[in-house]
C-alpha positions as CSV (number, residue, x, y, z in Angstrom):
1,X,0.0,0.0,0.0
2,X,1.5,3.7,-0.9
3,X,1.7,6.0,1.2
4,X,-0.8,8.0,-0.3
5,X,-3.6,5.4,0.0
6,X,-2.2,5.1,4.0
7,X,-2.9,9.5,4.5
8,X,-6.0,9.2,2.4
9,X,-7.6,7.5,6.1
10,X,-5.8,9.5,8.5
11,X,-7.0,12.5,6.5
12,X,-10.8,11.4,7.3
13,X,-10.4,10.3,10.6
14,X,-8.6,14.0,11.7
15,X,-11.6,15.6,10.2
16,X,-14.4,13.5,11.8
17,X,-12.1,14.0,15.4
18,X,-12.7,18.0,14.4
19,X,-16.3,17.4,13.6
20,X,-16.7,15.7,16.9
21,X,-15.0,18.6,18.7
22,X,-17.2,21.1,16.9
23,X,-20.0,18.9,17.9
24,X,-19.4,19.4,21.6
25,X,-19.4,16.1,22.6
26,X,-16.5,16.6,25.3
27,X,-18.2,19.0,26.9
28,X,-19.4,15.7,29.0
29,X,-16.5,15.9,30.7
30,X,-17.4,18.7,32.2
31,X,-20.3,17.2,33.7
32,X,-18.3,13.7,34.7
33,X,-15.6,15.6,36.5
34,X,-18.5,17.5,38.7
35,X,-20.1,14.2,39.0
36,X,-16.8,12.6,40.6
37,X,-15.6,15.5,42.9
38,X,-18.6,15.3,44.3
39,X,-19.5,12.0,44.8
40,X,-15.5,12.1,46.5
41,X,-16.8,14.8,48.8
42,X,-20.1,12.7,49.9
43,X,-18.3,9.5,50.4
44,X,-15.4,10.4,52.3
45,X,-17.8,12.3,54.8
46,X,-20.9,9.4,55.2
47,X,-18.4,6.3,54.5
48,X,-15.6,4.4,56.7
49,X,-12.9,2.6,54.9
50,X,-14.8,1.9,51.4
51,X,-14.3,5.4,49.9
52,X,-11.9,4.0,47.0
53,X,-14.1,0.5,46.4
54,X,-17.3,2.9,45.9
55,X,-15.1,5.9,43.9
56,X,-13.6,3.1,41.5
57,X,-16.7,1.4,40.7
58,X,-18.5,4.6,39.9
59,X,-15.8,6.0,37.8
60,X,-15.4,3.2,36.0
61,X,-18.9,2.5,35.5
62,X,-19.3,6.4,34.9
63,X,-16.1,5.8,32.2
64,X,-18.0,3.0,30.6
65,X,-21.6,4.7,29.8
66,X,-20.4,7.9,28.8
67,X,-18.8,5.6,26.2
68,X,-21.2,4.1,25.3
69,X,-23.7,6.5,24.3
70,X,-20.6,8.6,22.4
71,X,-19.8,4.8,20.5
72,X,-23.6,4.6,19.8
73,X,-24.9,7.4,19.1
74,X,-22.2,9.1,17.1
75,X,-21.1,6.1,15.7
76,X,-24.3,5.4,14.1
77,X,-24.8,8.8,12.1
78,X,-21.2,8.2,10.5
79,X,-22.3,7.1,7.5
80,X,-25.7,8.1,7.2
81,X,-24.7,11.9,8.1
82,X,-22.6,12.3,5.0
83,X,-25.3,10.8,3.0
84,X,-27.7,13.6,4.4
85,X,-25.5,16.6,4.3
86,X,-24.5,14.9,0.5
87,X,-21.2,15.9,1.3
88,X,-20.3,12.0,0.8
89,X,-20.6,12.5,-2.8
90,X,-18.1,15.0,-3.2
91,X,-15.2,13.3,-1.0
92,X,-16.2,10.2,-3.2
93,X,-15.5,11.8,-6.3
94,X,-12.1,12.6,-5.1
95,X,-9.6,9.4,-5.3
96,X,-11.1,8.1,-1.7
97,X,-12.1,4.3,-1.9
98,X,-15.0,3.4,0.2
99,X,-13.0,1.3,2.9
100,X,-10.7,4.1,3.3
101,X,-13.8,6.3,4.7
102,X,-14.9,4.0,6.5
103,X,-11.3,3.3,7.8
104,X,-11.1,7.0,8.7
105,X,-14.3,7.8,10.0
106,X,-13.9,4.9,12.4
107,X,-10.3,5.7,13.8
108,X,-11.7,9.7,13.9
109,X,-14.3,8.4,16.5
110,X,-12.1,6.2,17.7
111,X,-9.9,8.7,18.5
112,X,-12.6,11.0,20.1
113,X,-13.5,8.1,22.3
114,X,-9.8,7.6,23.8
115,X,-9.8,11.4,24.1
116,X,-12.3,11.4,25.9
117,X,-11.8,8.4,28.1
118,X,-8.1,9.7,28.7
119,X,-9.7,12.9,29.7
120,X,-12.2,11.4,32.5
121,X,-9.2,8.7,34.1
122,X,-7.7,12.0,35.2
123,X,-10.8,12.7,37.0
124,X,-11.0,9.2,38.5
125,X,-7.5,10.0,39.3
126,X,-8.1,13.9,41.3
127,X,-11.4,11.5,43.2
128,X,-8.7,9.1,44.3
129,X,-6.2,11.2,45.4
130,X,-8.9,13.4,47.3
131,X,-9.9,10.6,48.9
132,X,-7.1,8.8,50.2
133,X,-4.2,11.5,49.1
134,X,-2.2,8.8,47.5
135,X,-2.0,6.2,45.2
136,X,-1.3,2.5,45.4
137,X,0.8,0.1,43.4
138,X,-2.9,-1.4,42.9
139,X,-4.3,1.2,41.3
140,X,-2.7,-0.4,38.3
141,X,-5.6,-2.7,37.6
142,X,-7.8,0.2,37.5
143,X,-5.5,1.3,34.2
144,X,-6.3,-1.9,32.8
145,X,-10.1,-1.8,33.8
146,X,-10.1,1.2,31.8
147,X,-8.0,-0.4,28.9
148,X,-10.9,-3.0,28.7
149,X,-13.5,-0.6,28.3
150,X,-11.8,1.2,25.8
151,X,-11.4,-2.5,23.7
152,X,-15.5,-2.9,24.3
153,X,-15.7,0.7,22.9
154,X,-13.8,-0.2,19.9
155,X,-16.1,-3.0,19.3
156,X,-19.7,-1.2,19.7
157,X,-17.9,1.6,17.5
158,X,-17.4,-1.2,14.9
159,X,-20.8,-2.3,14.9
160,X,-22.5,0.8,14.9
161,X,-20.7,1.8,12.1
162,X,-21.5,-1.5,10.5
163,X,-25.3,-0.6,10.8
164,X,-24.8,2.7,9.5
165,X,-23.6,1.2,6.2
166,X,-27.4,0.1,4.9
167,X,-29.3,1.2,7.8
168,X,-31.0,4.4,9.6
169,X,-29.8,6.0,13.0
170,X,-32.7,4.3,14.6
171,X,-32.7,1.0,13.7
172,X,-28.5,0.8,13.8
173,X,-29.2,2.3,17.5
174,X,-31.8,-0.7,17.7
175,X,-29.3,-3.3,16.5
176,X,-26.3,-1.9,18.5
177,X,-28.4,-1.7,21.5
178,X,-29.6,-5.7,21.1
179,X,-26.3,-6.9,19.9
180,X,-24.4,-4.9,23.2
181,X,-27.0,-6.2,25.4
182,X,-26.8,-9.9,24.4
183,X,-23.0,-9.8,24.2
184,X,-22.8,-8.9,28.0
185,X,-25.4,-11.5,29.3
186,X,-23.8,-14.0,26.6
187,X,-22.6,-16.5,29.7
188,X,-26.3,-16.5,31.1
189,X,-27.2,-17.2,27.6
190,X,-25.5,-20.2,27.1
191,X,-26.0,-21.4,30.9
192,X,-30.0,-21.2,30.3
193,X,-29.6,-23.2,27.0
194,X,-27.9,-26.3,29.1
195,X,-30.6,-25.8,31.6
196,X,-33.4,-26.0,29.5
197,X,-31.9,-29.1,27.6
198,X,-33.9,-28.3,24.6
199,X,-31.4,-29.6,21.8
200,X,-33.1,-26.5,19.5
201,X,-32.7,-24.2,22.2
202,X,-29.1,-25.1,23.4
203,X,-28.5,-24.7,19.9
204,X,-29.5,-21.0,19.2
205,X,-27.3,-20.4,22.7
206,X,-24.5,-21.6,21.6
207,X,-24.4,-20.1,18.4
208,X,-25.1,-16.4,20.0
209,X,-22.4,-17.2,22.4
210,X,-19.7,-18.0,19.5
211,X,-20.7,-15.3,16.8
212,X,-22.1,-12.4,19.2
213,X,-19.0,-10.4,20.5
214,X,-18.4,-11.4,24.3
215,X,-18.4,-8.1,26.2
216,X,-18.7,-9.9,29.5
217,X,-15.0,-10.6,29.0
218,X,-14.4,-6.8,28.8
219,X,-15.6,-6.3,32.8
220,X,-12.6,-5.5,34.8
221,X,-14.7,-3.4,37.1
222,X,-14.9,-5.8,40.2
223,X,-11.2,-6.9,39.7
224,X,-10.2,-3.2,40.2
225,X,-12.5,-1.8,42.6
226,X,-11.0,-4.7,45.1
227,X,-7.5,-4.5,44.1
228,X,-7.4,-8.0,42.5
229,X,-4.1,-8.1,39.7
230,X,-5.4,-8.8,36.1
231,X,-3.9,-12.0,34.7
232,X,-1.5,-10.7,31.8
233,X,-2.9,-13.9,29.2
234,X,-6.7,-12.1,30.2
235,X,-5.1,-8.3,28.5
236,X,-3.2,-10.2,25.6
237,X,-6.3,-12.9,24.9
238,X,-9.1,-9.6,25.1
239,X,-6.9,-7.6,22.9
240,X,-6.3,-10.2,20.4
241,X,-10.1,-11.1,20.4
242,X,-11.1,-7.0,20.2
243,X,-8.8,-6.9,17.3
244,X,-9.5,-9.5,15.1
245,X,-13.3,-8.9,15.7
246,X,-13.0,-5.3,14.8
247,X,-11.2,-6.2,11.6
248,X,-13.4,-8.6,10.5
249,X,-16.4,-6.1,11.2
250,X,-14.7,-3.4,9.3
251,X,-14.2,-5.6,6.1
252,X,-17.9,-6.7,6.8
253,X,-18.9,-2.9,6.5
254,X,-16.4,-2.5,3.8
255,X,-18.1,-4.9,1.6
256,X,-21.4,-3.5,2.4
257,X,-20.8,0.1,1.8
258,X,-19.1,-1.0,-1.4
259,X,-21.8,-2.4,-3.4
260,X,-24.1,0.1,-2.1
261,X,-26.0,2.4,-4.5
262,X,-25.6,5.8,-3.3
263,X,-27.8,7.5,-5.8
């Protein structure tokens, strides 16, 4: 690949960072920080000796829905936005393949999302310290708690933009939204399908738990809020899973987008 065809997506995903800036969607931040100062305030005076359990698990929990909704609900309007505004067209007629916009408009959000997640670790960080005025050699799981979510975001980013290939905003929400949903109760899935021993029904379960991405695996929450160490095999097996889920989602999209009529 030249290294033309290599700026070509780093060009889009710059811009739809600056759209995403210009679209205020950091200004959650604001709002989170607020959220966590305070909730460090209220703790330390009505709690004894779980200020950090109850601080971690809401910052991270905090970290993980802001997500969310930003993978979701931006990630959904990618494609579909560009059709609208019919700026699409225009970039199209300019030597951009298809999989290169989607490439970029993915790693743009992408981006956003780390930004953004960067942004409000800092302010789990200034909750900590308020609380107990240092930091422990612990506090390293939280990190990777944090490193898990941002792997889940890259996968709901992924689909979402998947949807938003053939799709409207609503039902690409819908689909996210199911796909999300079943992906984190995917364990209790397959555990009621042995119960039941219906062969049709164990069936279905299992093949929900194989091809549906497995978000439960993402949850470092607990680990972190109790100071547990995350096995190293659990960070290299999530990230090689994340990855090779996201790529073959992207090429999924990729051939969608491609033989879709745009007029």
């Amino acid at each position: 690949m030249s290294t033309a065809r290599i700026v070509i997506p780093g060009a889009v995903a710059v811009n739809a960072f600056r759209e995403a800036i210009r679209d205020r969607v950091l200004y959650n931040l604001i709002f989170f920080a607020l959220m966590m100062f305070g909730a460090a305030i209220l703790v330390g005076q009505i709690s004894i000796g779980i200020e950090r359990l109850v601080i971690v698990n809401l910052g991270l929990s905090a970290i993980s829905i802001v997500g969310l909704i930003m993978a979701i609900f931006i990630g959904v309007g990618l494609v579909y936005k560009e059709i609208e505004k019919r700026t699409l067209y225009s970039l199209l007629a300019k030597p951009v393949r298809r999989w290169e916009f989607l490439v970029g408009k993915y790693s743009g959000l992408l981006l956003t999302l780390a930004v953004n997640t960067a942004l409000m670790t800092l302010g789990l960080a200034a909750a900590l310290f308020y609380v107990s005025r240092h930091f422990e050699r612990s506090d390293v799981s939280i990190l990777v708690a944090i490193y898990f979510i941002l792997l889940e975001l890259a996968l709901v980013t992924a689909l979402a933009l998947f949807f938003s290939c053939f799709s409207s905003p609503m039902l690409s929400t819908l689909f996210t939204l199911g796909i999300y949903v079943t992906g984190v109760f995917a364990r209790d899935i397959r555990e009621f399908g042995q119960v039941t021993k219906n062969p049709a029904l164990l069936g279905l379960t299992r093949v929900l738990y194989y091809l549906l991405p497995n978000f439960h695996n993402f949850n470092g929450t607990a680990a972190a809020a109790y100071s547990d160490k995350i096995p190293a095999a659990l960070i290299a097996q999530n990230t090689l899973y994340a990855l090779l889920y996201v790529t073959v989602i992207l090429l999924g999209a990729s051939a969608v987008f491609s033989r879709r009529n745009l007029k």
